[in-house]
ZARO-168645 format. One record per residue (C-alpha): residue in three letters; residue number from 0; x, y, z. Coordinates in steps of 0.05 Angstrom, whole numbers. Example, Ala and Ser with C-alpha at 12.3 -4.5 7.8 and 13.67 -1.06 7.14 Angstrom:
2
<fiza r="ALA" k="0" X="246" Y="-90" Z="156"/>
<fiza r="SER" k="1" X="273" Y="-21" Z="143"/>
END
This chain:
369
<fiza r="UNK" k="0" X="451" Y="770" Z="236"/>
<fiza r="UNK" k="1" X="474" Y="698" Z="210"/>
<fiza r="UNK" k="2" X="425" Y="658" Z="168"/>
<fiza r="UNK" k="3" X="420" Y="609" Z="214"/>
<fiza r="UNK" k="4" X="396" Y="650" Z="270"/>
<fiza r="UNK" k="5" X="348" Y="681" Z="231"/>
<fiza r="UNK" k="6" X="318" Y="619" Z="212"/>
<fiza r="UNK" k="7" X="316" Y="593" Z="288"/>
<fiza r="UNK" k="8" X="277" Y="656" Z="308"/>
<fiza r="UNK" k="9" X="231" Y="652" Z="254"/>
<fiza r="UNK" k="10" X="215" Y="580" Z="251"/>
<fiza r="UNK" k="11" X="226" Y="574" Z="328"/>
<fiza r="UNK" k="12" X="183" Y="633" Z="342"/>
<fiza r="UNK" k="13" X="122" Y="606" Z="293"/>
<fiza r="UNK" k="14" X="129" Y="538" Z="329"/>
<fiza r="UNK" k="15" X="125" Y="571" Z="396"/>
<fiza r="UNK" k="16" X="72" Y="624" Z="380"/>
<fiza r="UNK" k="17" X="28" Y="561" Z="345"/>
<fiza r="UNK" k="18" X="38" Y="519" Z="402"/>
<fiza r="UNK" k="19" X="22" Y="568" Z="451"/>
<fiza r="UNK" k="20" X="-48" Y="580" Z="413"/>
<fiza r="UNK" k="21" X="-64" Y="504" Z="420"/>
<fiza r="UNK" k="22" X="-44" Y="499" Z="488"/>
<fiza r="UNK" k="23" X="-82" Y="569" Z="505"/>
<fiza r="UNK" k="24" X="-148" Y="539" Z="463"/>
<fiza r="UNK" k="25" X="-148" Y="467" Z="500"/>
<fiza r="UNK" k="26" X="-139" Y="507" Z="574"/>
<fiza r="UNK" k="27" X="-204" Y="549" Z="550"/>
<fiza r="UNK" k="28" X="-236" Y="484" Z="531"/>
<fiza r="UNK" k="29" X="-223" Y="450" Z="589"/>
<fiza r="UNK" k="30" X="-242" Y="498" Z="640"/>
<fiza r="UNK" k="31" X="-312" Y="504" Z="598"/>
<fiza r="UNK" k="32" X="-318" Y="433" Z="608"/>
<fiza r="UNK" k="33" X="-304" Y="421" Z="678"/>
<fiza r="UNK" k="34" X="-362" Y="483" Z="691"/>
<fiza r="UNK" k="35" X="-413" Y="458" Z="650"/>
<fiza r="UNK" k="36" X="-397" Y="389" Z="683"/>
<fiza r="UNK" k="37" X="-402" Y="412" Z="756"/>
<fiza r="UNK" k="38" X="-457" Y="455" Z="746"/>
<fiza r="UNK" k="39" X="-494" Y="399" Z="719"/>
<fiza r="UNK" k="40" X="-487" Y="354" Z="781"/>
<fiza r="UNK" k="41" X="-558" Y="336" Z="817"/>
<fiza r="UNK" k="42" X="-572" Y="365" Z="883"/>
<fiza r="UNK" k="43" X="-597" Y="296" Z="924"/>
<fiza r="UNK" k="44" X="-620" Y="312" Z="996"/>
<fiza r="UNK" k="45" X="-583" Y="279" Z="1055"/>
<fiza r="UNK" k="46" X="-626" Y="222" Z="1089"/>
<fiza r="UNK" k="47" X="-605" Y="191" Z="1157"/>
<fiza r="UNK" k="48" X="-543" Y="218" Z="1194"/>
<fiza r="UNK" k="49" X="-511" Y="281" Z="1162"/>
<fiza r="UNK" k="50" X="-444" Y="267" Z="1129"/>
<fiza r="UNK" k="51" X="-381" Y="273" Z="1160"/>
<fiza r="UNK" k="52" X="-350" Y="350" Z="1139"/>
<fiza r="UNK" k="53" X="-270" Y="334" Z="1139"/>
<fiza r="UNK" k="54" X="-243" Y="382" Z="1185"/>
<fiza r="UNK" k="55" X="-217" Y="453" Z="1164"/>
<fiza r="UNK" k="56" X="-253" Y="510" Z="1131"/>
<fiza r="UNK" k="57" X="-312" Y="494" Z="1085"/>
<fiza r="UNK" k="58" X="-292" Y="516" Z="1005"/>
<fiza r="UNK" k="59" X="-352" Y="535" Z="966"/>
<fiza r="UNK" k="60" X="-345" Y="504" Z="889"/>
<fiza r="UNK" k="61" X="-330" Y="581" Z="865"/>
<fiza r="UNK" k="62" X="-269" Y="579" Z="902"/>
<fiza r="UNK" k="63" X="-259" Y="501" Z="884"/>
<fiza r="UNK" k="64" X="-267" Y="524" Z="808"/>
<fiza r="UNK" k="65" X="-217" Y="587" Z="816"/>
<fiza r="UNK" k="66" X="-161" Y="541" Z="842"/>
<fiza r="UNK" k="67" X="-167" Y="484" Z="788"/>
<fiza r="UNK" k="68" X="-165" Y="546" Z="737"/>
<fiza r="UNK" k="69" X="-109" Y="580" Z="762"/>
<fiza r="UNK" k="70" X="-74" Y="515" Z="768"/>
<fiza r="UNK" k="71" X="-90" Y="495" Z="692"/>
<fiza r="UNK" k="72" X="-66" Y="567" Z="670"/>
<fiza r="UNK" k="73" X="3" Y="553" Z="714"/>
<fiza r="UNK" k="74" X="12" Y="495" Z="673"/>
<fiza r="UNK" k="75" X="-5" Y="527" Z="612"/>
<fiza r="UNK" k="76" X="56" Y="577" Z="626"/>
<fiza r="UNK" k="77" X="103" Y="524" Z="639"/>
<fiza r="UNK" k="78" X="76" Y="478" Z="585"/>
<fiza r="UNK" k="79" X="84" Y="551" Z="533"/>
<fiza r="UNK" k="80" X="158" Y="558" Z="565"/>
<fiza r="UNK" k="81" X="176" Y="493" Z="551"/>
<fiza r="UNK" k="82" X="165" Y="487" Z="479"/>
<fiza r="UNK" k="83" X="185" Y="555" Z="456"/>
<fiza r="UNK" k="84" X="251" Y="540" Z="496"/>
<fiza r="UNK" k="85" X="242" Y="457" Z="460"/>
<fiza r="UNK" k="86" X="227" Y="491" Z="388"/>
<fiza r="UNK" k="87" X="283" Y="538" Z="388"/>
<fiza r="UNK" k="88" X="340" Y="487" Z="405"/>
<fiza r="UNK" k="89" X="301" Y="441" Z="357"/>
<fiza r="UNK" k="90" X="302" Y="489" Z="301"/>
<fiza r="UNK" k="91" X="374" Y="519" Z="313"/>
<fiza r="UNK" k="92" X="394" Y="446" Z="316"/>
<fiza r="UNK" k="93" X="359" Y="422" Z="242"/>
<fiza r="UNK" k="94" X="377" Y="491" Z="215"/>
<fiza r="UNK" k="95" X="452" Y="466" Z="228"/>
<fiza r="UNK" k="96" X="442" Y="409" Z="196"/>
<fiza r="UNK" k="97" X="413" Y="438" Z="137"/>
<fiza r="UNK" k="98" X="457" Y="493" Z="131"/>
<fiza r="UNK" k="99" X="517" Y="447" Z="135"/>
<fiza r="UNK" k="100" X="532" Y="436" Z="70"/>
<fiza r="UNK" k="101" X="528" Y="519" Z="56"/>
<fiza r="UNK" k="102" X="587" Y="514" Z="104"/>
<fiza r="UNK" k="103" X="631" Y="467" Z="68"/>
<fiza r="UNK" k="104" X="608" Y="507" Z="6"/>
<fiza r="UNK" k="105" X="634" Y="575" Z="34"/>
<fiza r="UNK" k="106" X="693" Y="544" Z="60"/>
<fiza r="UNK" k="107" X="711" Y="516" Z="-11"/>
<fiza r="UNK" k="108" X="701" Y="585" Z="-31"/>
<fiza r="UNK" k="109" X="750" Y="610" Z="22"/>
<fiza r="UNK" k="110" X="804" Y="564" Z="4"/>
<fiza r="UNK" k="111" X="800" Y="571" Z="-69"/>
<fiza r="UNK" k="112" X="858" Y="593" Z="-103"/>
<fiza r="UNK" k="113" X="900" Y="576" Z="-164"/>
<fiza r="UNK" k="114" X="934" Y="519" Z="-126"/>
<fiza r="UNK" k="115" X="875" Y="487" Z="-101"/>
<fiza r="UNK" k="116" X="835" Y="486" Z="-161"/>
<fiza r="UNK" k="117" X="829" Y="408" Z="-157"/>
<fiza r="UNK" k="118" X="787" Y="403" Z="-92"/>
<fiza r="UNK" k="119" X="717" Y="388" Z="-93"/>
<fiza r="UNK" k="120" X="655" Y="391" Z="-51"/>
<fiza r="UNK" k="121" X="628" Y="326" Z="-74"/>
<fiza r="UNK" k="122" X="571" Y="330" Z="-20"/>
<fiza r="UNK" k="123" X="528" Y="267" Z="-19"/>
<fiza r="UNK" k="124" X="468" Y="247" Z="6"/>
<fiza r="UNK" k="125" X="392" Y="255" Z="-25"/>
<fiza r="UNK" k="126" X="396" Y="297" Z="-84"/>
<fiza r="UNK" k="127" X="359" Y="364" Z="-63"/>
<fiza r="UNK" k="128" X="379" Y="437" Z="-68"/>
<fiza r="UNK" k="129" X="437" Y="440" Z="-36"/>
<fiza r="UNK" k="130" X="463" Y="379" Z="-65"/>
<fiza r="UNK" k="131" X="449" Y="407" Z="-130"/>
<fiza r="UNK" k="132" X="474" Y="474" Z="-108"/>
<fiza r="UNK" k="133" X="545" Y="439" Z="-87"/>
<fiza r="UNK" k="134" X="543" Y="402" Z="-154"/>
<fiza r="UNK" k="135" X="541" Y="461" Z="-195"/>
<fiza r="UNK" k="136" X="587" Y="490" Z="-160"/>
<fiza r="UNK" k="137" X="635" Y="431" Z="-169"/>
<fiza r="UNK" k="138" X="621" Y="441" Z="-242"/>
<fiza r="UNK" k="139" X="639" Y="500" Z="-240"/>
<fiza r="UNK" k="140" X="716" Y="486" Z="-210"/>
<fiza r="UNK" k="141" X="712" Y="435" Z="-262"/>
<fiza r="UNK" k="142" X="701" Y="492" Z="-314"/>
<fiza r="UNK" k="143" X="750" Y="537" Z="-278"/>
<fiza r="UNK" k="144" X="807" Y="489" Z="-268"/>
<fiza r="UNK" k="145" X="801" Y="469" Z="-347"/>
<fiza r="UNK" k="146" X="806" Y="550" Z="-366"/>
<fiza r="UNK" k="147" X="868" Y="564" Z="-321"/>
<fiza r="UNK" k="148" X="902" Y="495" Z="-347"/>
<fiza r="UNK" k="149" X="885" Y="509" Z="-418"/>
<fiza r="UNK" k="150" X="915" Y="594" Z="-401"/>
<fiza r="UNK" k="151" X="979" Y="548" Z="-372"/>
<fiza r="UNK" k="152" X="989" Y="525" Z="-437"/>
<fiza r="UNK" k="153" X="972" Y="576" Z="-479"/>
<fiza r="UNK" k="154" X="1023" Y="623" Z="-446"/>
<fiza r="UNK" k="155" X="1075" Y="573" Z="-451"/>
<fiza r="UNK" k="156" X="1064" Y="555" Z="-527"/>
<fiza r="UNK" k="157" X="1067" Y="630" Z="-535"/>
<fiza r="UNK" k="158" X="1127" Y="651" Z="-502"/>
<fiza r="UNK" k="159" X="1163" Y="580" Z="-542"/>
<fiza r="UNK" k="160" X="1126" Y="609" Z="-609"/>
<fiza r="UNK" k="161" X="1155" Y="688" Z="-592"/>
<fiza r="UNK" k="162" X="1215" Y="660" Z="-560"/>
<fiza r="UNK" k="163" X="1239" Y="621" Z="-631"/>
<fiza r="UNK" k="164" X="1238" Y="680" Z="-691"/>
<fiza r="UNK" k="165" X="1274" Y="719" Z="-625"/>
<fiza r="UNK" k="166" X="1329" Y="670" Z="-622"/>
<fiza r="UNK" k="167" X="1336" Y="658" Z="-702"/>
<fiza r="UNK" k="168" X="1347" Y="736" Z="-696"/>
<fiza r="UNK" k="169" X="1398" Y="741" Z="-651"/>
<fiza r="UNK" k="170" X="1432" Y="673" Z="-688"/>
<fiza r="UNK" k="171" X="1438" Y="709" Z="-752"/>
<fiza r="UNK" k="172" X="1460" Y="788" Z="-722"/>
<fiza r="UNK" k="173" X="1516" Y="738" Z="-686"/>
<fiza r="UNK" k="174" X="1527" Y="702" Z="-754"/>
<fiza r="UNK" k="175" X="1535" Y="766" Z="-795"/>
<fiza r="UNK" k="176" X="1578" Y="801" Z="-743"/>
<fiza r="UNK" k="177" X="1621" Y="750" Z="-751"/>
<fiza r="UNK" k="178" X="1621" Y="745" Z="-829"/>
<fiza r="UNK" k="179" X="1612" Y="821" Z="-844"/>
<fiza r="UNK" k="180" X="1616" Y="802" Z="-921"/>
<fiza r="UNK" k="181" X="1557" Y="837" Z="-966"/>
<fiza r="UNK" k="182" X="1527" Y="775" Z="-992"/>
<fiza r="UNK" k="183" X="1527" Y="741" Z="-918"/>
<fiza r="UNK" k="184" X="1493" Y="802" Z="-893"/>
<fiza r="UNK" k="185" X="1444" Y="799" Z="-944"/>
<fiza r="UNK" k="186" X="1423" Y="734" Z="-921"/>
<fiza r="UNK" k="187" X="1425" Y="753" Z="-852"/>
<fiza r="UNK" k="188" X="1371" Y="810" Z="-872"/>
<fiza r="UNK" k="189" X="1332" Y="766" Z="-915"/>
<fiza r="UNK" k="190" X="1328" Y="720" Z="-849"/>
<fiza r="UNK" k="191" X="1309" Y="763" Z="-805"/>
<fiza r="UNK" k="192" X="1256" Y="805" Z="-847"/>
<fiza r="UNK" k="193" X="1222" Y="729" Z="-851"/>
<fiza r="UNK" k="194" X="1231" Y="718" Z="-779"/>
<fiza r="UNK" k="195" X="1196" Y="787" Z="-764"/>
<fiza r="UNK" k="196" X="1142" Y="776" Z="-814"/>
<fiza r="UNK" k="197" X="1137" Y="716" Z="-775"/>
<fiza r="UNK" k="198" X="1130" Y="742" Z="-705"/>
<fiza r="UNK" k="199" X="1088" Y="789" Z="-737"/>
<fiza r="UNK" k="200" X="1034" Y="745" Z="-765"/>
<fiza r="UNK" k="201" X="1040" Y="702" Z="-693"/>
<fiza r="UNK" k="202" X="1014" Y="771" Z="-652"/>
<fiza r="UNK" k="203" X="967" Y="787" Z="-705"/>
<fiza r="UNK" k="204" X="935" Y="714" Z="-700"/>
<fiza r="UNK" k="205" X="942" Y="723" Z="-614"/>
<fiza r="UNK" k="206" X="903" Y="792" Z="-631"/>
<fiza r="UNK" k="207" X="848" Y="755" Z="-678"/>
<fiza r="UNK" k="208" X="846" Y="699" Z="-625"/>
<fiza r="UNK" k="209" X="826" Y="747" Z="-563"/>
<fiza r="UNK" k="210" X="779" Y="794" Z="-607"/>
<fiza r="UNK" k="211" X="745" Y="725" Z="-619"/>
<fiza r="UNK" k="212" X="744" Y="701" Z="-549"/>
<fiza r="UNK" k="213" X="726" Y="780" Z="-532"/>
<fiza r="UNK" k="214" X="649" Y="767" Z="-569"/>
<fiza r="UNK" k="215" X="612" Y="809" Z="-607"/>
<fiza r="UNK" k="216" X="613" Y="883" Z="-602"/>
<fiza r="UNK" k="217" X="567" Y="912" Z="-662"/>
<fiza r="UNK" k="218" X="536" Y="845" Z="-697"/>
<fiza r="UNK" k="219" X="485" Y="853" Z="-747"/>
<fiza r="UNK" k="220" X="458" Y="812" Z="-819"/>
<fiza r="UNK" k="221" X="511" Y="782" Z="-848"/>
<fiza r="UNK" k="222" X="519" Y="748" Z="-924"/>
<fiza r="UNK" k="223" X="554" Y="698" Z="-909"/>
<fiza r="UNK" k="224" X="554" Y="672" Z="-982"/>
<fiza r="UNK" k="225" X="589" Y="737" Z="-1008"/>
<fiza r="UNK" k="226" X="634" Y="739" Z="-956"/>
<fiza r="UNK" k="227" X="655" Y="658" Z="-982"/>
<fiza r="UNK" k="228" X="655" Y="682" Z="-1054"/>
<fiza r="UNK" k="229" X="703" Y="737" Z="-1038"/>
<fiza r="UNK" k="230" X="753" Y="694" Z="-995"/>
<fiza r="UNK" k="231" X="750" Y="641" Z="-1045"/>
<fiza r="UNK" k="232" X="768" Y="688" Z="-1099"/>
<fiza r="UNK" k="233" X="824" Y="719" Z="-1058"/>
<fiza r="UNK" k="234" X="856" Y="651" Z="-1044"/>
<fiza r="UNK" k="235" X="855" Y="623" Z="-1122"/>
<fiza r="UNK" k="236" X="920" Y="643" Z="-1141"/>
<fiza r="UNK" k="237" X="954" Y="622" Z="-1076"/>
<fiza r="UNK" k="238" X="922" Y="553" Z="-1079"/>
<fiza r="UNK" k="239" X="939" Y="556" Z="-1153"/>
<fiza r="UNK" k="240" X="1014" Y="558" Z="-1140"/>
<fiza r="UNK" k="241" X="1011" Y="504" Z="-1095"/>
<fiza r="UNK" k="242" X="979" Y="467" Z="-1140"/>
<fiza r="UNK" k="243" X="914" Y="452" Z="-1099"/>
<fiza r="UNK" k="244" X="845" Y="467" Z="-1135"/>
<fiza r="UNK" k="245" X="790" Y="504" Z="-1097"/>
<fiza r="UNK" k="246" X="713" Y="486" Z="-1113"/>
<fiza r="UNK" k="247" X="665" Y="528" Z="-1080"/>
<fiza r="UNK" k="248" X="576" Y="528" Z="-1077"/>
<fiza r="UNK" k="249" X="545" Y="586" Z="-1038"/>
<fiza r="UNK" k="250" X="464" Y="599" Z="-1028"/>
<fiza r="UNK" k="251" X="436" Y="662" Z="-1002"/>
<fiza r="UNK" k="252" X="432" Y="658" Z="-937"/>
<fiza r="UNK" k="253" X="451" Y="705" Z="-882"/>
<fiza r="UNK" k="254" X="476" Y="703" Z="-813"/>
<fiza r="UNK" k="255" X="474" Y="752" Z="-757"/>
<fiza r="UNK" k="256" X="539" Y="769" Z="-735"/>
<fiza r="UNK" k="257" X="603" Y="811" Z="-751"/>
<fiza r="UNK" k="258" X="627" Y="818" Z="-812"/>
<fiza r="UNK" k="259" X="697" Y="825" Z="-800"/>
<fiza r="UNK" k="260" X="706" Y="777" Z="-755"/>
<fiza r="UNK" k="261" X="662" Y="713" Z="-798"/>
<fiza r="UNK" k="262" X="713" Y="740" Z="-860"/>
<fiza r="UNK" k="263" X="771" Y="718" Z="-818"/>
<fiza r="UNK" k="264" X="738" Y="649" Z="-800"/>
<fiza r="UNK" k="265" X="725" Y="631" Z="-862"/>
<fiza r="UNK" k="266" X="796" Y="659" Z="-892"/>
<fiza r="UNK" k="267" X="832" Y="621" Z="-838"/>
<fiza r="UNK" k="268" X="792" Y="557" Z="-858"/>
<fiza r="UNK" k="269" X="810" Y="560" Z="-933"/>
<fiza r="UNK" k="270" X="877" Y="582" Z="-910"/>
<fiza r="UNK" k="271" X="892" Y="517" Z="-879"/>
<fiza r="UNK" k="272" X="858" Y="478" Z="-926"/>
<fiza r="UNK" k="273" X="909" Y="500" Z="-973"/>
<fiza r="UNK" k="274" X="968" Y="501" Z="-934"/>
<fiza r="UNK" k="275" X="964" Y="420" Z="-907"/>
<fiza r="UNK" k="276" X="945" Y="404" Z="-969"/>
<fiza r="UNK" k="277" X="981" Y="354" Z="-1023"/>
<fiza r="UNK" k="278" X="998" Y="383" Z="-1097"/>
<fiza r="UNK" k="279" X="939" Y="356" Z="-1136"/>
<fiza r="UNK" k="280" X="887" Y="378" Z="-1082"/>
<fiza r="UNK" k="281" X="825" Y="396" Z="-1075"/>
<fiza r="UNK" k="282" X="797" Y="441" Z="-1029"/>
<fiza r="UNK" k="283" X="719" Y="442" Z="-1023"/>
<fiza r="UNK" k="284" X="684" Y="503" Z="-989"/>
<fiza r="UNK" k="285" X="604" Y="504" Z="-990"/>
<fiza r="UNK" k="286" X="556" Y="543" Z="-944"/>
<fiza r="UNK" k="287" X="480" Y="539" Z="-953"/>
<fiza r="UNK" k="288" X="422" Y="532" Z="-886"/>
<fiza r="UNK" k="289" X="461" Y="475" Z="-865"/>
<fiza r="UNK" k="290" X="525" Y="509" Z="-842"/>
<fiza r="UNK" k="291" X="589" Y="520" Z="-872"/>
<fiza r="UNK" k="292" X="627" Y="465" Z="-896"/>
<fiza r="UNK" k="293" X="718" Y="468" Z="-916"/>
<fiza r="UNK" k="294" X="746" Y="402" Z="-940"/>
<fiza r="UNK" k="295" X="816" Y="392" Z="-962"/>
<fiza r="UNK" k="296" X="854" Y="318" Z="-985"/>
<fiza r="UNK" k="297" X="921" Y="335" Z="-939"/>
<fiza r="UNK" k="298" X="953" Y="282" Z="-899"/>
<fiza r="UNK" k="299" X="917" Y="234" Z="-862"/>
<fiza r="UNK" k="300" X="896" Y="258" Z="-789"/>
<fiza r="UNK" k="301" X="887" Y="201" Z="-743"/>
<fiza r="UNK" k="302" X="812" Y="212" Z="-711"/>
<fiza r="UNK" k="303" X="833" Y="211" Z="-638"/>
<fiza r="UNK" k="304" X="879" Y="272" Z="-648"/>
<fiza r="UNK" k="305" X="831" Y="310" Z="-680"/>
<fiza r="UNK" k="306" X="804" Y="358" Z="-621"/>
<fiza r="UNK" k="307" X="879" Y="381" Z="-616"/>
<fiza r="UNK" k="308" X="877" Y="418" Z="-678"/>
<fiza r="UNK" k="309" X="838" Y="466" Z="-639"/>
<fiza r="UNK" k="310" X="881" Y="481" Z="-588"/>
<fiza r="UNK" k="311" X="927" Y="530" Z="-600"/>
<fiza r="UNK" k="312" X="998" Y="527" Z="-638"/>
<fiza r="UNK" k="313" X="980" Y="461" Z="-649"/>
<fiza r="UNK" k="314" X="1011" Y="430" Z="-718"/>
<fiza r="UNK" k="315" X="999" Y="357" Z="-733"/>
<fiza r="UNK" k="316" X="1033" Y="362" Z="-800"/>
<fiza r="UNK" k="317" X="1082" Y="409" Z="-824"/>
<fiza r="UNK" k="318" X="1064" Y="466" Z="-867"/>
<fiza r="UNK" k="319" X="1060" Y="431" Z="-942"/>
<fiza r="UNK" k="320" X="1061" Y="501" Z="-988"/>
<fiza r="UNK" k="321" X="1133" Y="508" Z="-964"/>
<fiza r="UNK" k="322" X="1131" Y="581" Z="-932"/>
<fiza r="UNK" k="323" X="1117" Y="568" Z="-852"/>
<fiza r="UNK" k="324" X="1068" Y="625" Z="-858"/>
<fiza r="UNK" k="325" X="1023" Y="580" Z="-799"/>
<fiza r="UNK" k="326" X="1031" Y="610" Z="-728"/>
<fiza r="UNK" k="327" X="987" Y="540" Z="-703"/>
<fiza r="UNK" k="328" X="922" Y="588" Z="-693"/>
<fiza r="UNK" k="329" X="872" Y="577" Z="-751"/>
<fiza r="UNK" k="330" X="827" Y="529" Z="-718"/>
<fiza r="UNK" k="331" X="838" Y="566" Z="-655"/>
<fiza r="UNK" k="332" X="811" Y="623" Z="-668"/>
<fiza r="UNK" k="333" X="755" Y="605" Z="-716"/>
<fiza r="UNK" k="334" X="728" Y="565" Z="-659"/>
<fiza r="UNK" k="335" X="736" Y="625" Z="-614"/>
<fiza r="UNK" k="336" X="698" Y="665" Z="-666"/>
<fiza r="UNK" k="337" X="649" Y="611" Z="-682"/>
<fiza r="UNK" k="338" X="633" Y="618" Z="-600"/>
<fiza r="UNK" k="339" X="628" Y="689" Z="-602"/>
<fiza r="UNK" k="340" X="571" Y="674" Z="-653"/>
<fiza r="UNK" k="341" X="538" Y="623" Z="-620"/>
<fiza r="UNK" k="342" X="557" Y="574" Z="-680"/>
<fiza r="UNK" k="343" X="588" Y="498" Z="-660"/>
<fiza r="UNK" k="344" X="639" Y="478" Z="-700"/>
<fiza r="UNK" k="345" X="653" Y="398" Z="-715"/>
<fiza r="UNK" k="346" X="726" Y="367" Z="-750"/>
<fiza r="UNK" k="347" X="716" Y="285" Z="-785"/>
<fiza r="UNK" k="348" X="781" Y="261" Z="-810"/>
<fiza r="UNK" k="349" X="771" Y="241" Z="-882"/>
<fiza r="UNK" k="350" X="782" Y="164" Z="-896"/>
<fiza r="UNK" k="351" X="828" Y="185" Z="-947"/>
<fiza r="UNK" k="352" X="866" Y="243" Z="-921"/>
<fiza r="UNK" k="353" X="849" Y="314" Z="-902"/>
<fiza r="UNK" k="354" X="788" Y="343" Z="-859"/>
<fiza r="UNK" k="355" X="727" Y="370" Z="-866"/>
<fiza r="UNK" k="356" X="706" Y="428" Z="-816"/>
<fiza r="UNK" k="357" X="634" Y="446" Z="-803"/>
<fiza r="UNK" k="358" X="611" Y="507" Z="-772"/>
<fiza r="UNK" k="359" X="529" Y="504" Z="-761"/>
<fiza r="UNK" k="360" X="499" Y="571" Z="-744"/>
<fiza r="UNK" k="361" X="444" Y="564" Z="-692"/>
<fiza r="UNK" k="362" X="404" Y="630" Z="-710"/>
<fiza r="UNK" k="363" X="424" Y="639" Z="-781"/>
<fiza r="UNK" k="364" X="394" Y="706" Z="-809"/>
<fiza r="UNK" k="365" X="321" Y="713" Z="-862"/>
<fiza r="UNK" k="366" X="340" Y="696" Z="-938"/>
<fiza r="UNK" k="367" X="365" Y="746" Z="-979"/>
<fiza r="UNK" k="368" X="315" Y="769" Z="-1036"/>
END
């Protein structure tokens, strides 16, 4: 049975069944009153002629009071009929209304698909329930139409980013079969063991990027400050050779979270730190109860284009350490993994070059001892 039909019986049938009580009660109360008022009339004895009786049969006031009641219960009936018949085509007629914009709701639903991800509800009128309900739900295309645009794009820059070491490949096999000298195909191996290494590091950042956006699977306390001193360490010497200086401050405090996957956010943040750097640099790297802080003095990024650098295979400056080792998904998937954690993670543009990347931990774990 449709919702609307179950609201016009119930509402319909309360109406009637109240109304019907009312009218019932005021029938009772009349017919007391007219009683009590005849039978309190004084008897006054005729004087003079005796009064004209109208012709026909005599009626006593018994049968006078019978009549008048079943002529007040008659209307009662038809009085009960008419509003239970009134209140159900009021109430299936206001339950339309109300259910109305449910309608345009489910139809939305209906005719929601990957091509119509731009229409909206966009109900107006007084903002109740059911506008709210079609404004959430609006929201929620918004939401939806944002995912399946950013996916668009993703799988685009990913087939350009596996399509390029591919044709490199095939560039130098054509190259070498051409020149099948020994030093020429030793340059055509040496390119294509780079251009694999290359593809290789671009599926290994793809398969970083959706254990990120996959969440947590066995998260648990988490020093966050060891894990920092360890990555810093691990990076020295290649910061070292491009001549960029890393400066690090740690406290003890924990996080709750996985291990594995807060070592790659914090790798792939001094990573690129160091890579768009300049030789002289200095890359800073602090975490204490305030979040975790990675600073570099690279090229200046304008602050509009900022929010790019989180969307993936996104390069605003080329690669300054000289070795392309970038696949355009560092920021990409330490915000996926700062998500996963339930951390927010902010870029500035430093005034005099570089960036500084915060990631604040909303639950961070009990200090260490």
């Amino acid at each position: 049975m449709r919702l609307r039909t179950r609201l016009t019986l119930l509402y319909g049938g309360l109406f009637a069944l109240v109304s019907s009580f009312f009218l019932l009660v005021v029938e009772q109360l009349q017919l007391r009153v007219f009683d009590e008022t005849v039978g309190d009339v004084p008897f006054v004895a005729p004087t003079g002629s005796p009064p004209t009786i109208p012709p026909g049969r005599p009626r006593s006031l018994e049968k006078v009071q019978e009549d008048l009641s079943d002529a007040q219960r008659h209307l009662t009936l038809v009085a009960i009929a008419a509003v239970t018949v009134l209140a159900f085509v009021v109430c299936w007629w206001l339950t339309g209304r109300l259910l109305r914009p449910l309608a345009r709701i489910n139809a939305a639903a209906r005719r929601l698909s990957v091509a119509t991800l731009h229409e909206r509800i966009a109900l107006a009128g007084r903002q109740d329930e059911l506008r709210e309900l079609a404004d959430t739900f609006d929201a929620m295309l918004d939401r939806l139409e944002q995912a399946v645009a950013s996916q668009r794009r993703f799988i685009a820059n990913a087939s350009h980013e596996l399509r390029t070491p591919l044709a490199i490949q095939r560039t130098a096999i054509e190259v070498g079969l051409d020149d099948p000298a020994p030093e020429r195909l030793a340059e055509v191996r040496a390119a294509m063991l780079r251009n694999t290494e290359r593809s290789e590091r671009l599926i290994t950042g793809l398969l970083e990027l959706a254990q990120g956006e996959r969440g947590l699977q066995a998260p648990g306390p988490v020093l966050l400050g060891d894990v920092v001193e360890q990555v810093v360490e691990e990076h020295r010497a290649p910061a070292a050779a491009a001549g960029v200086t890393i400066s690090n401050s740690t406290a003890p405090v924990g996080v709750h979270g996985d291990e594995v996957l807060l070592t790659r956010l914090v790798a792939n943040l001094v990573e690129n730190a160091i890579r768009y750097n300049k030789t002289g640099g200095v890359v800073e790297v602090r975490w204490d109860a305030a979040g975790l802080l990675v600073g570099n003095t690279g090229p200046i990024v304008r602050p509009e284009r900022v929010p790019e650098l989180f969307e993936p295979f996104r390069r605003l400056h080329p690669d300054r350490t000289g070795r392309g080792e970038g696949a355009g998904l560092g920021l990409s998937i330490v915000a996926a993994i700062a998500h996963a954690h339930g951390a927010t993670v902010d870029a500035t543009a430093n005034p005099d070059g570089g960036l500084t990347v915060r990631v604040v931990f909303t639950s961070p774990a009990p200090r260490s001892a």
